[in-house]
TORMARMAR-738827 format. One record per residue (C-alpha): x, z, y; residue number from 0. Coordinates in Angstrom, 1 decimal. Layout:
xx;zz;yy;num
X;Z;Y;NUM
...
end
This chain:
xx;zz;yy;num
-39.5;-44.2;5.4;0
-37.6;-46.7;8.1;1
-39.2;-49.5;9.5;2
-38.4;-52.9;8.7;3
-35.8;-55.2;10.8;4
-39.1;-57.2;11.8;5
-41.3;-54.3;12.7;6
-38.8;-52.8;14.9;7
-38.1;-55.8;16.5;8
-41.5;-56.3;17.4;9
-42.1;-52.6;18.5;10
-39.0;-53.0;20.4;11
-40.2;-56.4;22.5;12
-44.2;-54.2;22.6;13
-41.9;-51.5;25.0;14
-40.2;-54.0;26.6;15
-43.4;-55.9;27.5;16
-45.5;-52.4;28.3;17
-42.3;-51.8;31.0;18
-42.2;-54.7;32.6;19
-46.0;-55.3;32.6;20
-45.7;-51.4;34.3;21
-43.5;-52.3;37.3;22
-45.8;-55.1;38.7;23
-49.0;-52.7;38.2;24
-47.7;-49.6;40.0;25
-46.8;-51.8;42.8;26
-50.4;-53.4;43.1;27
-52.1;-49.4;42.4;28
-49.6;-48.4;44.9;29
-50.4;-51.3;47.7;30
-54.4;-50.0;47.3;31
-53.7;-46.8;48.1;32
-54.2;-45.8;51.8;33
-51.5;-43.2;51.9;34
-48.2;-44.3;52.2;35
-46.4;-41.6;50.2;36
-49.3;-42.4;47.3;37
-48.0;-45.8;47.5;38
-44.4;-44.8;47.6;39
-44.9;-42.6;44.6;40
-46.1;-45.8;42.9;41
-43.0;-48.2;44.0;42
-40.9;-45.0;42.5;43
-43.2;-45.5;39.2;44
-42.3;-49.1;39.0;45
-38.5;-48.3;39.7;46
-38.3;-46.5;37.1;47
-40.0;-49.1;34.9;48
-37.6;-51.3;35.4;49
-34.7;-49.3;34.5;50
-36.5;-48.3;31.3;51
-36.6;-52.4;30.6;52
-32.7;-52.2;31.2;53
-32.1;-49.4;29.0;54
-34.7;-51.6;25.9;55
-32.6;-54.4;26.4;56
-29.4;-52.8;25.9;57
-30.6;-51.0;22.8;58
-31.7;-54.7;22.3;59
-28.0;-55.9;22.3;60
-26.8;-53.0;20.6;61
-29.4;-53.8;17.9;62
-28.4;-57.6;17.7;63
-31.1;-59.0;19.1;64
-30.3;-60.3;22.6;65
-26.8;-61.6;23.5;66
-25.1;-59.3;26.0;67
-25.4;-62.7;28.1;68
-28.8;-62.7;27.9;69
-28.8;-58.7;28.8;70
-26.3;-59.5;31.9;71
-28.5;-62.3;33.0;72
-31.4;-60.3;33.2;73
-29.7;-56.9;34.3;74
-29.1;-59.0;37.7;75
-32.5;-59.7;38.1;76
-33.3;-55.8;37.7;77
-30.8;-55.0;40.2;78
-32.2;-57.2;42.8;79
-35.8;-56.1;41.7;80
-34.6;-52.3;42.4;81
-33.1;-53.6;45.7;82
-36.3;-55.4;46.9;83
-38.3;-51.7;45.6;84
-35.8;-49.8;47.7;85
-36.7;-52.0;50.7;86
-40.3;-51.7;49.9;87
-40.0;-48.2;49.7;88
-37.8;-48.0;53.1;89
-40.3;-49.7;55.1;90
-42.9;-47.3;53.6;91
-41.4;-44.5;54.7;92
-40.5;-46.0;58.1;93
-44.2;-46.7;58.9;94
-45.6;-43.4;57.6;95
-43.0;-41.5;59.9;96
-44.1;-44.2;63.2;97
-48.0;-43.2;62.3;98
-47.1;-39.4;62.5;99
end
């Protein structure tokens, strides 16, 4: 038995929220950890939480829910969200090999 249009809506916008509530979290568990490659593991956690939003929203679109405006608009905002990570995770890396 198949859900209904409405349930799988809503369990749809429950992942998307889980995800993106997922990205800010493993950044603030990774920023209390005092090892940096703990903390970088973290920033990799949340990197990958945002591509899992990306890849809801498309089903999203592909589902009819969100216009493929809405996805673009927001897929922008993921890249430069992965860009800021990658930076984060740079300077991590930078600092854990100066301390060495």
């Amino acid at each position: 038995m198949g859900l209904s249009p409405n349930e799988e809506r809503f369990r749809l916008a429950d992942q998307i929220r889980r995800a993106a509530i997922s990205v800010t979290s493993n950044i603030a568990e990774g920023y209390g950890r005092y090892h940096y490659q703990e903390n970088i593991q973290f920033c990799r956690q949340s990197r990958g939480s945002l591509y899992e939003v990306l890849d809801h929203l498309t089903t999203a679109v592909d589902l009819g829910y969100v216009s493929d405006g809405e996805l673009q608009k927001h897929r922008s905002a993921i890249v430069d969200a992965v860009k800021l990570i990658n930076g984060y995770i740079r300077m991590l890396g930078q600092r854990k090999r100066a301390d060495v």
